[in-house]
C-alpha positions as protocol buffer text, in pm:
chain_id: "A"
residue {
  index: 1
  type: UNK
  ca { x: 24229 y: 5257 z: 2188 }
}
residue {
  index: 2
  type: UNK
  ca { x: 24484 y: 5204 z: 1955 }
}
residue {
  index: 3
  type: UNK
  ca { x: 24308 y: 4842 z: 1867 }
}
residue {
  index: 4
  type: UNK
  ca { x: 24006 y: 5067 z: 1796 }
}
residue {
  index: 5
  type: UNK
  ca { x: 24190 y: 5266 z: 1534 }
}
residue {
  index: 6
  type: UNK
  ca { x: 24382 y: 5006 z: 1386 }
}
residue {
  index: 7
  type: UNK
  ca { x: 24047 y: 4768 z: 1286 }
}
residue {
  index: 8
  type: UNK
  ca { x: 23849 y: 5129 z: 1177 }
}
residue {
  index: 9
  type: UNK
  ca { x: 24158 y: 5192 z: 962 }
}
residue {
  index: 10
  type: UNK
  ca { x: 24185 y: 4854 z: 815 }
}
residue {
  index: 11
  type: UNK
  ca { x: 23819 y: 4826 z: 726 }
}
residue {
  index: 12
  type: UNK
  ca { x: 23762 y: 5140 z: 547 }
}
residue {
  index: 13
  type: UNK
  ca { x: 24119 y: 5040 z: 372 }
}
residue {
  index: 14
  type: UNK
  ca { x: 23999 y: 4715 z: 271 }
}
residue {
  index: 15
  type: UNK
  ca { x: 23661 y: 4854 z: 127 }
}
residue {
  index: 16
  type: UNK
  ca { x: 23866 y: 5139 z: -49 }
}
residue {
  index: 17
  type: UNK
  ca { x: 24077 y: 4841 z: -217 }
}
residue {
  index: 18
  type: UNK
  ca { x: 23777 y: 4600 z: -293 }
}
residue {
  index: 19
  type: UNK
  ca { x: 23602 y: 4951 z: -466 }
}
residue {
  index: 20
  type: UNK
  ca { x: 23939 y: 5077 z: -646 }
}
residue {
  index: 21
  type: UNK
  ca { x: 23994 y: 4923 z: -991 }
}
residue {
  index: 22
  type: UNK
  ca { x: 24308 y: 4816 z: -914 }
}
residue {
  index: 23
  type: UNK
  ca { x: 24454 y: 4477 z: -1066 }
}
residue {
  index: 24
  type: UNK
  ca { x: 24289 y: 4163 z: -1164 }
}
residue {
  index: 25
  type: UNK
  ca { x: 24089 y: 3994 z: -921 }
}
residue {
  index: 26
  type: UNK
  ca { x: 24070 y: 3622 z: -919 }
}
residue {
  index: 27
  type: UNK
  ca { x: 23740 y: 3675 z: -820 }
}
residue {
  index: 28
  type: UNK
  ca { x: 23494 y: 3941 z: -796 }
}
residue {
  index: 29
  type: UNK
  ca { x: 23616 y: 4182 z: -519 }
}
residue {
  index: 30
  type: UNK
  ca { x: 23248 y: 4147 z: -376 }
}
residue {
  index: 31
  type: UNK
  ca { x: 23293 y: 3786 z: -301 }
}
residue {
  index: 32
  type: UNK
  ca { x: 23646 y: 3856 z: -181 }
}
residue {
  index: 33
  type: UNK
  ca { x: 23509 y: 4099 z: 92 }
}
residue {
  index: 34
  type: UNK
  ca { x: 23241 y: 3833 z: 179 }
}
residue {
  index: 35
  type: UNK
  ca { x: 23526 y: 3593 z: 247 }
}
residue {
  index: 36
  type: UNK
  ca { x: 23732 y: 3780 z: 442 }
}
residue {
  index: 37
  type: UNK
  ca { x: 23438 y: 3876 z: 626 }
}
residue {
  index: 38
  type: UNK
  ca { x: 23319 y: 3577 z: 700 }
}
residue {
  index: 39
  type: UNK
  ca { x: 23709 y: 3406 z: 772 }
}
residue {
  index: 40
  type: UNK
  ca { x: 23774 y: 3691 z: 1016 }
}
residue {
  index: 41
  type: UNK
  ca { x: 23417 y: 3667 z: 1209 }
}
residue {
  index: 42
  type: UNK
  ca { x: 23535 y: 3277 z: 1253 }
}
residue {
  index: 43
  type: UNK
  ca { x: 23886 y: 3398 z: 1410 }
}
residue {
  index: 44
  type: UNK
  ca { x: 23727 y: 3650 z: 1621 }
}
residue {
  index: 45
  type: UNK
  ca { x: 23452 y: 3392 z: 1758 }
}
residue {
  index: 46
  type: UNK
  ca { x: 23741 y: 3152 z: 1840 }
}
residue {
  index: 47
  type: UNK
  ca { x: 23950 y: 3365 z: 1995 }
}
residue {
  index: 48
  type: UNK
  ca { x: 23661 y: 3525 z: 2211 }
}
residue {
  index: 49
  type: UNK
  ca { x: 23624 y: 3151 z: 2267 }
}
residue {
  index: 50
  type: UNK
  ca { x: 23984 y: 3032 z: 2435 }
}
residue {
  index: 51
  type: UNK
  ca { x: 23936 y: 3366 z: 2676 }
}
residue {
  index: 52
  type: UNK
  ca { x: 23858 y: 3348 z: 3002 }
}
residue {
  index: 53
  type: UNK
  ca { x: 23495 y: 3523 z: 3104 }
}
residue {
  index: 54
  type: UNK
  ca { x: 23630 y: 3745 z: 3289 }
}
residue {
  index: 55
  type: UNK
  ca { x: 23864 y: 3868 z: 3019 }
}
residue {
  index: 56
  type: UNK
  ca { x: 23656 y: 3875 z: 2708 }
}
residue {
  index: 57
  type: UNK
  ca { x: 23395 y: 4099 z: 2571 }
}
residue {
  index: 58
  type: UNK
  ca { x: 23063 y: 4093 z: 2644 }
}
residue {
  index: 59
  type: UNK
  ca { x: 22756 y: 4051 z: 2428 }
}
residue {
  index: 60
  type: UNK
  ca { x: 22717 y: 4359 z: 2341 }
}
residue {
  index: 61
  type: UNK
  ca { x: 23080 y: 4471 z: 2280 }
}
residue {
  index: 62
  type: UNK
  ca { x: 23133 y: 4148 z: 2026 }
}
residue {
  index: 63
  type: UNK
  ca { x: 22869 y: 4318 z: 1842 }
}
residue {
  index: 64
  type: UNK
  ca { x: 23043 y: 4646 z: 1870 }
}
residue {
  index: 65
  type: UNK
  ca { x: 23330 y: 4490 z: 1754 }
}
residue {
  index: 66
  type: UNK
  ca { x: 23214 y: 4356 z: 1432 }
}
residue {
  index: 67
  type: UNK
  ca { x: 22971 y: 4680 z: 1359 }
}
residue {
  index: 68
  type: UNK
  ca { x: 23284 y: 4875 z: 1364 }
}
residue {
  index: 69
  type: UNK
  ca { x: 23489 y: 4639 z: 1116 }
}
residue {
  index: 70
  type: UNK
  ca { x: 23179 y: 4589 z: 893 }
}
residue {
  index: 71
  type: UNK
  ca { x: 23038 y: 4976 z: 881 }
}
residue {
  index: 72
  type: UNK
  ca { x: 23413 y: 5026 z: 794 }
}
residue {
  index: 73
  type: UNK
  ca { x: 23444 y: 4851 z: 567 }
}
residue {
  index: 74
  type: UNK
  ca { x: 23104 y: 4961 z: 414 }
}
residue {
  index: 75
  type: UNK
  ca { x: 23164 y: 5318 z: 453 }
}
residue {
  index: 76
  type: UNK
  ca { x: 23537 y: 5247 z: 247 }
}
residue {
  index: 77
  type: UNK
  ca { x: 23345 y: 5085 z: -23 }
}
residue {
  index: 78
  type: UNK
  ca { x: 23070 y: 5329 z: -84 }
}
residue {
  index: 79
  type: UNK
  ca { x: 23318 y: 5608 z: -70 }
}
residue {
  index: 80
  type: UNK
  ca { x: 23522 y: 5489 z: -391 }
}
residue {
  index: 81
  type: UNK
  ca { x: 23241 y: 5370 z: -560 }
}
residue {
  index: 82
  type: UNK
  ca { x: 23070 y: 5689 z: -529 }
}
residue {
  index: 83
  type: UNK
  ca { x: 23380 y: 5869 z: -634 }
}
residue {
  index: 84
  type: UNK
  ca { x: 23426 y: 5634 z: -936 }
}
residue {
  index: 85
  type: UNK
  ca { x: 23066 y: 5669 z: -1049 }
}
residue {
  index: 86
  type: UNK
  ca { x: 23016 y: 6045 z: -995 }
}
residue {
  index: 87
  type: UNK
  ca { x: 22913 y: 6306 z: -970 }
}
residue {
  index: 88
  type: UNK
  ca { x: 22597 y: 6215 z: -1185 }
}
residue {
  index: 89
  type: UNK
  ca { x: 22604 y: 5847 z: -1077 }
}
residue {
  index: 90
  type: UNK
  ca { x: 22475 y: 5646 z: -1280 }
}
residue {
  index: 91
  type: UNK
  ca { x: 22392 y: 5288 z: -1209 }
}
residue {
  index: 92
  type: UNK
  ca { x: 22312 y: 5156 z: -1477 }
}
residue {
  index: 93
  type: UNK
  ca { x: 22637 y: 5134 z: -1640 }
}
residue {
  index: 94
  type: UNK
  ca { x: 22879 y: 4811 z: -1655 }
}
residue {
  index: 95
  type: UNK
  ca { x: 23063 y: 4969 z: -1346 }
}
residue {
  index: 96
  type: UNK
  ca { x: 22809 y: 5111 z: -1177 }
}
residue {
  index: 97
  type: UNK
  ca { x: 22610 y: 4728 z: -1220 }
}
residue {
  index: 98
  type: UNK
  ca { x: 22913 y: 4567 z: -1126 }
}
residue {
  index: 99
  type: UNK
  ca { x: 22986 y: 4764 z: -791 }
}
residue {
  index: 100
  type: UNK
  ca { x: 22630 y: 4775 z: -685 }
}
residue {
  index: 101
  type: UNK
  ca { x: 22632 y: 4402 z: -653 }
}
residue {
  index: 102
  type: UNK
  ca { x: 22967 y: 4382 z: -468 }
}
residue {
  index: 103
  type: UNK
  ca { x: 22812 y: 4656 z: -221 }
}
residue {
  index: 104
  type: UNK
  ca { x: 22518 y: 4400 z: -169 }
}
residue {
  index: 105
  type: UNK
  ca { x: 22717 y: 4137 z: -134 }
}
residue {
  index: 106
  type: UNK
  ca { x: 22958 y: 4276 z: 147 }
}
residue {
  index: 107
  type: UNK
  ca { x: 22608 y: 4356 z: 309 }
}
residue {
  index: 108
  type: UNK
  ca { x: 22507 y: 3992 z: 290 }
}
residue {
  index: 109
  type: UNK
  ca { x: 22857 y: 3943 z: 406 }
}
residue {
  index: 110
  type: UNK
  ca { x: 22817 y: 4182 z: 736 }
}
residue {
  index: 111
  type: UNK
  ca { x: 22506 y: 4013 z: 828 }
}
residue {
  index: 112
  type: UNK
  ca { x: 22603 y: 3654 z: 758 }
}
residue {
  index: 113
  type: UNK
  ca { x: 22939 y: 3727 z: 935 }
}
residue {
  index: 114
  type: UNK
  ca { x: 22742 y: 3890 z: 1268 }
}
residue {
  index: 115
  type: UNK
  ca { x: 22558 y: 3532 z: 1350 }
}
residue {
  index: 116
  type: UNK
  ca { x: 22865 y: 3400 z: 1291 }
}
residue {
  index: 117
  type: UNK
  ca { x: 23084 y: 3648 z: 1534 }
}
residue {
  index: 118
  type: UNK
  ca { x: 22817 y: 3646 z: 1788 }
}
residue {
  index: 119
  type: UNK
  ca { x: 22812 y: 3535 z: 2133 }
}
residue {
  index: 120
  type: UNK
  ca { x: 22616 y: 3191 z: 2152 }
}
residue {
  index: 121
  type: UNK
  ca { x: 22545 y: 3277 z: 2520 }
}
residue {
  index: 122
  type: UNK
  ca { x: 22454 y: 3657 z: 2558 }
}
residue {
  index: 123
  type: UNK
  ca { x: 22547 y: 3832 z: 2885 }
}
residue {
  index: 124
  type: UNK
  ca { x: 22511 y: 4144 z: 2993 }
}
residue {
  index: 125
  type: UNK
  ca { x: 22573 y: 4397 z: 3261 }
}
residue {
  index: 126
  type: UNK
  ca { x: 22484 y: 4689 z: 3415 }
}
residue {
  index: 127
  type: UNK
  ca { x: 22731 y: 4940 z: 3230 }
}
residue {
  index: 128
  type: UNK
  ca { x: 22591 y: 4830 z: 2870 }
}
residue {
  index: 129
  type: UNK
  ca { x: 22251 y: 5051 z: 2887 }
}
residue {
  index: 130
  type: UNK
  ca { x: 22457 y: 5380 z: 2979 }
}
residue {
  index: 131
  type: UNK
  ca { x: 22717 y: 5323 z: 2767 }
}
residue {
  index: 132
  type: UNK
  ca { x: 22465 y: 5207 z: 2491 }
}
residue {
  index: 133
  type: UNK
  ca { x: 22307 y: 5562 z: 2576 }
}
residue {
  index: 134
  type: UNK
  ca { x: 22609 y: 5764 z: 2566 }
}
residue {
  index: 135
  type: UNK
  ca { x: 22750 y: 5611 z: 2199 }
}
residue {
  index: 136
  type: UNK
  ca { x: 22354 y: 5708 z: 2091 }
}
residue {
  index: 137
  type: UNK
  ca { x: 22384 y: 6031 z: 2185 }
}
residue {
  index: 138
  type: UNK
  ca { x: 22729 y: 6088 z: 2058 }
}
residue {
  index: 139
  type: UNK
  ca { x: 22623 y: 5933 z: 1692 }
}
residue {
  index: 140
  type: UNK
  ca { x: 22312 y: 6170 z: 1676 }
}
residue {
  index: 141
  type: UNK
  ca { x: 22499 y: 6479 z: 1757 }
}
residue {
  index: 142
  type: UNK
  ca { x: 22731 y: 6333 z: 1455 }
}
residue {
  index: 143
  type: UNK
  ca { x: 22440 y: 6256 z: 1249 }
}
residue {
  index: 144
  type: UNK
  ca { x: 22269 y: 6626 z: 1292 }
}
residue {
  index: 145
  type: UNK
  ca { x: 22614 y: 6771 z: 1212 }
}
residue {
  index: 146
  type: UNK
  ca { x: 22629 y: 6598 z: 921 }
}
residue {
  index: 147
  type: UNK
  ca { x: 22306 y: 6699 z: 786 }
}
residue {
  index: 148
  type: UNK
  ca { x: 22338 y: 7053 z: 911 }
}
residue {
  index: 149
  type: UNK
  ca { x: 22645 y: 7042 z: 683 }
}
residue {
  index: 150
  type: UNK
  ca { x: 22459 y: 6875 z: 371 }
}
residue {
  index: 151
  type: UNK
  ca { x: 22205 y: 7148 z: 386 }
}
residue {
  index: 152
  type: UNK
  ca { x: 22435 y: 7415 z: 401 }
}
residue {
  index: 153
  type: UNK
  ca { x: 22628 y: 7257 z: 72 }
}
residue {
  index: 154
  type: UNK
  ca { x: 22288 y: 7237 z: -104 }
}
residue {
  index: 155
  type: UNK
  ca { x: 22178 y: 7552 z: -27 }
}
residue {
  index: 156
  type: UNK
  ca { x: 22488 y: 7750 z: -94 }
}
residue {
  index: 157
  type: UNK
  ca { x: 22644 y: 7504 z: -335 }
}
residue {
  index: 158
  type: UNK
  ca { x: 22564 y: 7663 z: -696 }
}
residue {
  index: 159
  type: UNK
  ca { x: 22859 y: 7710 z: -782 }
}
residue {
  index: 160
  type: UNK
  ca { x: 23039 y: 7364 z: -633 }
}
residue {
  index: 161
  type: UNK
  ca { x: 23047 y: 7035 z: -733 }
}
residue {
  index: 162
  type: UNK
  ca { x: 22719 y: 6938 z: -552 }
}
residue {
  index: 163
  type: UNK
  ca { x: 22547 y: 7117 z: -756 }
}
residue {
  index: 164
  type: UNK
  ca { x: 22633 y: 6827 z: -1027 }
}
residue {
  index: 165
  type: UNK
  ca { x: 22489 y: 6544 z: -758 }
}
residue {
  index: 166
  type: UNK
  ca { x: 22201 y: 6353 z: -949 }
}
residue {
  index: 167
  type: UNK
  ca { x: 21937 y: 6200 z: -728 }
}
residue {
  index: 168
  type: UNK
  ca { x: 22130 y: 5864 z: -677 }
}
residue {
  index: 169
  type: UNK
  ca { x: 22429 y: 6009 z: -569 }
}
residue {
  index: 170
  type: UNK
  ca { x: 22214 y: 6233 z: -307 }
}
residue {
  index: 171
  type: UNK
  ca { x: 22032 y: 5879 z: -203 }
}
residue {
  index: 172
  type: UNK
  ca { x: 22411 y: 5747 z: -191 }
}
residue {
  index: 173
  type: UNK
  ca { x: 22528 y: 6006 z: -19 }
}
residue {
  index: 174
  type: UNK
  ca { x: 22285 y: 5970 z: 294 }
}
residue {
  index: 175
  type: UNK
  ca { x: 22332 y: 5605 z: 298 }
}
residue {
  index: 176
  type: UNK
  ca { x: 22695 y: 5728 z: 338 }
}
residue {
  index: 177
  type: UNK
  ca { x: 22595 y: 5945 z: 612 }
}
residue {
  index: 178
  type: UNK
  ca { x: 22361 y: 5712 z: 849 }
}
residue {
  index: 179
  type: UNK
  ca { x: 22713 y: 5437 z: 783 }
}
residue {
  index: 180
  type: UNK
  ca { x: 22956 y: 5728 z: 975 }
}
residue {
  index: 181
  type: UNK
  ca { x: 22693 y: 5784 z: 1252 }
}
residue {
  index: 182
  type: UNK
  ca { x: 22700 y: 5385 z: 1309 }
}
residue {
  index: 183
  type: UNK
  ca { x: 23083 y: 5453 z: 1304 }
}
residue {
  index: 184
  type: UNK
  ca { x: 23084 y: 5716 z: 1543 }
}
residue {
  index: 185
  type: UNK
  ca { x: 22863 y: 5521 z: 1770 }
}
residue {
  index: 186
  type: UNK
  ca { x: 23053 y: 5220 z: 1780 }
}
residue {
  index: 187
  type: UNK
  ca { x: 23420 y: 5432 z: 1810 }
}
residue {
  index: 188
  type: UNK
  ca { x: 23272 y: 5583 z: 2098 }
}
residue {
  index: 189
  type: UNK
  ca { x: 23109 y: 5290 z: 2272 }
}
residue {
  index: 190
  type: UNK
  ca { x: 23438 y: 5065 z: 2230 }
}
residue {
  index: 191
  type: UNK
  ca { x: 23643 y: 5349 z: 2381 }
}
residue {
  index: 192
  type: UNK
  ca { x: 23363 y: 5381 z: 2685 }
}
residue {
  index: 193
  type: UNK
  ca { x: 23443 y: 4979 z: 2696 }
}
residue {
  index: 194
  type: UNK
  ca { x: 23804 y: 5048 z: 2700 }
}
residue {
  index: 195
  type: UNK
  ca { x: 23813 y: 5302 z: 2984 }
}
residue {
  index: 196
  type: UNK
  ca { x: 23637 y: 5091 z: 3192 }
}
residue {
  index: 197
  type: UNK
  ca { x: 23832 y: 4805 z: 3116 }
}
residue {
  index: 198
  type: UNK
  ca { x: 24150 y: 5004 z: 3187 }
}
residue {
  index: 199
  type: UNK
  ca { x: 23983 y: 5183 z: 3542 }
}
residue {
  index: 200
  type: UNK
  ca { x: 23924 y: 4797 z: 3625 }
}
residue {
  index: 201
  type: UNK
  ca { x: 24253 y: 4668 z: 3572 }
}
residue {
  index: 202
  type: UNK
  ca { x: 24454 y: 4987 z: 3791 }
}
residue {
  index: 203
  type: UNK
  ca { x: 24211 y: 4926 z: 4083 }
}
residue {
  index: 204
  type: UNK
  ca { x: 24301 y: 4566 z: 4108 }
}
């Protein structure tokens, strides 16, 4: 579990960095995410690789593993940028231009990275579909919260900050949303994996 944590927390830190306007990049941050992306989905495969079978992830976890890191690291960028730009975001400024192609980019960079992180030969089992099912259910009950919550601010917000969203930051704003269900789902699916791993390991 505490692997779990520590790769949630280092993705949404390293999107928080890549968004903050802090220093002088050698490069655009953008690109910088897509590298480290792309280097860490190439460690990951290889070091899935030199397990035995037996003792590395399946299919479906591997995938897990790099939605969690990616959404993460999403979820941090979006976050600052959203904070930077509102709340009347406008993206058609220099920074708001600027940030909405590194956001695209560390997308390209979270797909390119998944074929790269994926298992060549895909195996499953039979605790994948109820665990799948469980995660599901779990990130719904998240996502409904969420939105239960949005509605209240909007309805009852006058008088806050919301009240100031434009319709980009609203649009933004879900985005951010549907990114912490995937994050909920994949926390709870790679602590599911974990348990079992653990109840596995005590019976032997």
């Amino acid at each position: 579990m505490t692997r779990i944590l520590g790769v949630l927390l280092l993705s949404l830190l390293t999107g928080v960095v890549l968004a903050s306007d802090v220093g002088d990049w050698p490069l655009r941050p953008g690109l910088i995410g897509f590298g480290a992306m792309m280097a860490s989905a190439w460690v990951a495969r290889h070091y899935w690789r030199s397990l035995r079978p037996d003792d590395g992830p399946g299919s479906p976890e591997r995938g897990l593993w790099h939605g969690l890191a990616s959404y993460g690291l999403l979820t941090g960028h979006l976050c600052i940028v959203m904070w930077r730009l509102g709340p009347a975001l406008d993206m058609h400024s220099l920074t708001g231009h600027a940030l909405a192609i590194d956001n695209w980019t560390l997308v390209l960079g979270a797909i390119l990275s998944y074929w790269v992180a994926r298992d060549p030969e895909p195996r499953r089992d039979e605790r994948d579909a109820l665990i799948g099912t469980r995660g599901r259910r779990a990130g719904h009950i998240a996502l409904l919260l969420m939105l239960l919550l949005l509605t209240l601010a909007l309805g009852f917000g006058a008088n806050t900050v919301i009240s100031r969203f434009n319709q980009p930051m609203l649009a933004h704003l879900l985005i951010l949303i549907v990114l912490l269900e995937c994050l909920v789902q994949d926390v709870v699916r790679l602590r599911l994996y974990w348990l079992e791993t653990q109840a596995e390991r005590s019976s032997r």
